[in-house]
N, C-alpha and C positions, 0 to 999 in steps of 0.2 A: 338654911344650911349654907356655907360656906360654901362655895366652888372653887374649886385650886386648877389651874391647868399647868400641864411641863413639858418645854420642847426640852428634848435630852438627844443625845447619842441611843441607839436601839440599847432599850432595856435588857434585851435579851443575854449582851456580850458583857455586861455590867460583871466585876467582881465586888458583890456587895460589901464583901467584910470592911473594904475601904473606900466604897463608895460615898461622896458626900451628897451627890444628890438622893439617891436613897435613903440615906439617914433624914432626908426630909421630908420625905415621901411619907415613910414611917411615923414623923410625928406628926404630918397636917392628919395621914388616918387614924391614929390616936388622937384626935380632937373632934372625931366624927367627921371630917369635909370630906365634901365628894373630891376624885382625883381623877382628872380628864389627861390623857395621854397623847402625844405626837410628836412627832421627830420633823424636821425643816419641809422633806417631802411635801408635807399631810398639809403645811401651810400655804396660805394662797390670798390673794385681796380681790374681790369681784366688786368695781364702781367705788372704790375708796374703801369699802369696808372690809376689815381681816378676818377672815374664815381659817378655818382648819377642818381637818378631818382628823378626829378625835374619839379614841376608845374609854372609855370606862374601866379604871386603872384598882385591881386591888393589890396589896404587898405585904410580905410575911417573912422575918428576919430568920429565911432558911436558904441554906444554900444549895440543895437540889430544888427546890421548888419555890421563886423569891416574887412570883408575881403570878396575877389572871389579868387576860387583858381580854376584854367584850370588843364586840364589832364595831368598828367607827363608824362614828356619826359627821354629818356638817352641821358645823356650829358656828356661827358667829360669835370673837374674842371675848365683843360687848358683852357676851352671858356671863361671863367669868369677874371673878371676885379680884385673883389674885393669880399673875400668871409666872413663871420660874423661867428664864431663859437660862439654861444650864446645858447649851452647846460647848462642846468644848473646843480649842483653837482648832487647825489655823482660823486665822479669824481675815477672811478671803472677801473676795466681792457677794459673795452669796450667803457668807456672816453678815453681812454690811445689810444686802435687801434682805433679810430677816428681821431684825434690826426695824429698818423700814415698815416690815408690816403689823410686827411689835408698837412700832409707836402710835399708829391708825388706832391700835387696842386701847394705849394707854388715854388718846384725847378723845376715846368714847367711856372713858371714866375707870377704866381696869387700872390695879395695882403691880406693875410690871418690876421682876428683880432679877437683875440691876435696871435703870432705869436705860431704855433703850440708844435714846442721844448718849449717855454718859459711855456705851458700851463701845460706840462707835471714837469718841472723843478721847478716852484714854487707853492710850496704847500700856499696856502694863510693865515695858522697859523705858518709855523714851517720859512717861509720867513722873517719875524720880526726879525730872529736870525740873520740877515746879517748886522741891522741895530740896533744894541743894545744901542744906546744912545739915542735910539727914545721910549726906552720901560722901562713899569715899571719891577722890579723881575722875571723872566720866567724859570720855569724848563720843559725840555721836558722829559719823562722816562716811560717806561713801569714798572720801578721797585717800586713794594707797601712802602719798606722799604724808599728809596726815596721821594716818594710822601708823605708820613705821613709827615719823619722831616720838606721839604719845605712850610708844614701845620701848624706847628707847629713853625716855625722861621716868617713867616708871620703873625700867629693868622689868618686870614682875605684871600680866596685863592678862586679862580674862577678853576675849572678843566672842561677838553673840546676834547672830541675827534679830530681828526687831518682831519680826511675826511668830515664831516656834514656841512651844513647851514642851517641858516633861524633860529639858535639860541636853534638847535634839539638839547639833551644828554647836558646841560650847568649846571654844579653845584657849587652852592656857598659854599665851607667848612668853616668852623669857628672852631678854634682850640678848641679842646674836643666834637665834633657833634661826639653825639654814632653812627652816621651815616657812619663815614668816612671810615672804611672797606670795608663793603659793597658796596658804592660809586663807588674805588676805585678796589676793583674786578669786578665790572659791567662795570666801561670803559674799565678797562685793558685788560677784557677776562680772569682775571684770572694770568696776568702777561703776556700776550702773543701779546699786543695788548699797541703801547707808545701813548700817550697822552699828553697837553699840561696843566700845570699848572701856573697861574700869578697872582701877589699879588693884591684882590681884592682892584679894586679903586673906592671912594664912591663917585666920582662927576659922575657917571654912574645915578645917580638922576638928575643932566641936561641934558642926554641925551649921549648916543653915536654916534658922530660925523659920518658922510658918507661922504668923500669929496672926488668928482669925478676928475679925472684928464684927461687929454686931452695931449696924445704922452707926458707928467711930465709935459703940465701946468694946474695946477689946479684953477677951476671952484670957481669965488669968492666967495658964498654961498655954507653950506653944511646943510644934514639936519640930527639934530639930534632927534633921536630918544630916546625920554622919555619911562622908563619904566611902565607900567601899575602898580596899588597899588597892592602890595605885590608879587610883579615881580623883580628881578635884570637883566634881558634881556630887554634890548631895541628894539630888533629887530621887525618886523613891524608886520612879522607872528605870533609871538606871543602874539601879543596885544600892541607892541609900540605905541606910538603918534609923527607922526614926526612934527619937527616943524621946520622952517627953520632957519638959523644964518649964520652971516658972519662971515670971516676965520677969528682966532685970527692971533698973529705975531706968538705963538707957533705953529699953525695949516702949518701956510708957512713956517715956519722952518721946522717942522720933511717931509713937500713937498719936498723943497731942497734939503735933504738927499738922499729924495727916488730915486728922478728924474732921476738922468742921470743912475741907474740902469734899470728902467723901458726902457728910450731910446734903451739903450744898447741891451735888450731882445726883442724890438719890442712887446712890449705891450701898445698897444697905447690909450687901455680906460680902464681905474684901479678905484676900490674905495677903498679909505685908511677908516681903521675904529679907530677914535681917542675918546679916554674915556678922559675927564680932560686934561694931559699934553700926554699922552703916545699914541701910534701907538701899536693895538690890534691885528692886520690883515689888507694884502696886500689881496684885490678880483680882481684875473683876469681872473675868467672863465665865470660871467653874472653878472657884478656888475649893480644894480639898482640905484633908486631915481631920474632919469631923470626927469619923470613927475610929480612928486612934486615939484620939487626944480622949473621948469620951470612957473609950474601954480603961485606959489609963487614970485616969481620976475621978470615973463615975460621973462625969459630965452628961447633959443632953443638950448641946449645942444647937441641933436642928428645932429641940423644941422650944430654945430661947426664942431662934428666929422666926419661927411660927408665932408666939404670942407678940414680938417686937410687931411683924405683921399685921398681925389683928387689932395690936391696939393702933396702928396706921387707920387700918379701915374703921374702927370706931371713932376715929378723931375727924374723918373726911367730912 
């Protein structure tokens, strides 16, 4: 039998309906594998080797009652088939020594997703810079004098801290906003602190693009998240509307590009965020929209991933 382990956010505070990790939860249990549970806590390395403290995970697509969790055990990674790193940001120094103890897992032969180094290596705003044909204007800089003129040569400028998700710290400049200073002090810390600036693009009014990819093949439908009135984030926590769409040719193009980089680093469930023509951010540390996209088109995305998976471990 298959062993699956998942360090997650506590299961408990989960909303399933649009949960992605649980939509995978879901289909490793519909495949029969066993499903080992723990959050960063439960993890631990004693003399090089990765342990956890680990329950025995079942899950049932209800929303009063979506899991049983057994009593943890200590397990050593090494027992594990395939393990789910599906912490979600900030992604902190103690993202980092996860990460760390993750990779212990992976060079005693476990199947780690995303692959640990890769998690730590791409930052999923400043990673766009590898693929510059894919992106509108982007400056990245801690420096104010910097950030003004790229304000000012755009007219039109979205700035964004480099660690956040969920659409936290997002500000739209417009050239001469009495605002922009202070903006500009408040992300940077003052100068001490770089940040990502990029030429606001207004088809972010249909929505910013989520298209999930699978080991770089991407998933025919993505959903784009419409902004709320008087919103320029689309994002879902702040009040987006997702609505589903199929991939343009531009949307499989700027895939193309990305692909055989993602292969390369063993990141093998990515969501690309595309505004209009452009690639915004690579998410490879808990990219969502499974279960929307799925309800929407009768999809089962997590159990593509799961057999992409398996046919990993049959190839090893």
């Amino acid at each position: 039998m298959t062993r699956i382990g998942v360090l997650m956010d506590p299961i408990g505070a989960i909303r399933i309906h649009k949960d992605s990790t649980f939509a995978m939860l879901l289909a490793a249990q519909a495949r029969g594998w066993e499903i080992r549970y723990f959050e960063q806590k439960d993890l631990f390395l004693r003399d090089g080797h990765a342990r956890a403290r680990a329950g025995t995970l079942e899950v049932r697509d209800d929303p009063q009652d979506w899991y049983r969790l057994q009593p943890p055990q200590t397990l050593a990674l090494a027992e594990f088939d395939i393990l789910l790193m599906r912490k979600d940001p900030p992604v902190d120094l103690e993202y980092f020594a996860s990460t760390y103890i993750l990779e212990r897992a992976e060079a005693a032969g476990v199947l780690v997703v995303n692959r640990p180094a890769s998690l730590r290596d791409v930052n999923e705003k400043l990673y766009t810079a590898w693929f510059p044909e894919c992106c509108a204007p982007t400056l990245v800089s801690r420096d104010p004098m910097q950030l003004r003129e790229f304000i000012h040569e755009q007219e039109d400028a979205i700035l964004k801290p480099l660690y956040s998700m969920g659409g936290s710290s997002i500000f739209r400049v417009r050239q001469g906003d009495p605002n922009t200073n202070v903006i500009i002090e408040s992300l940077t810390d003052l100068g001490r602190t770089s940040v990502m600036a990029q030429r606001y693009i207004p088809e972010i009014s249909a929505g910013d693009k989520r298209i999930l990819l699978i080991d770089g093949e991407p998933v025919p439908y993505a959903l784009a998240r419409i902004p709320a009135a008087g919103e320029t984030r689309g994002n879902l926590a702040v009040g987006g509307r997702g609505v589903g769409v199929a991939l343009s040719e531009r949307d499989r193009w700027i895939c193309a590009q990305v692909a055989p980089a993602l292969r390369e680093k063993g990141l093998y469930f990515v969501g690309l965020d595309v505004i209009g023509d452009y690639l915004t951010e690579i998410n490879v540390t808990s990219p969502t929209c499974i279960r929307e996209l799925d309800r929407e088109y009768g999809l089962d995305i997590a159990g593509e991933l799961m057999d992409c998976l398996a046919a990993k471990l049959h190839d090893r």
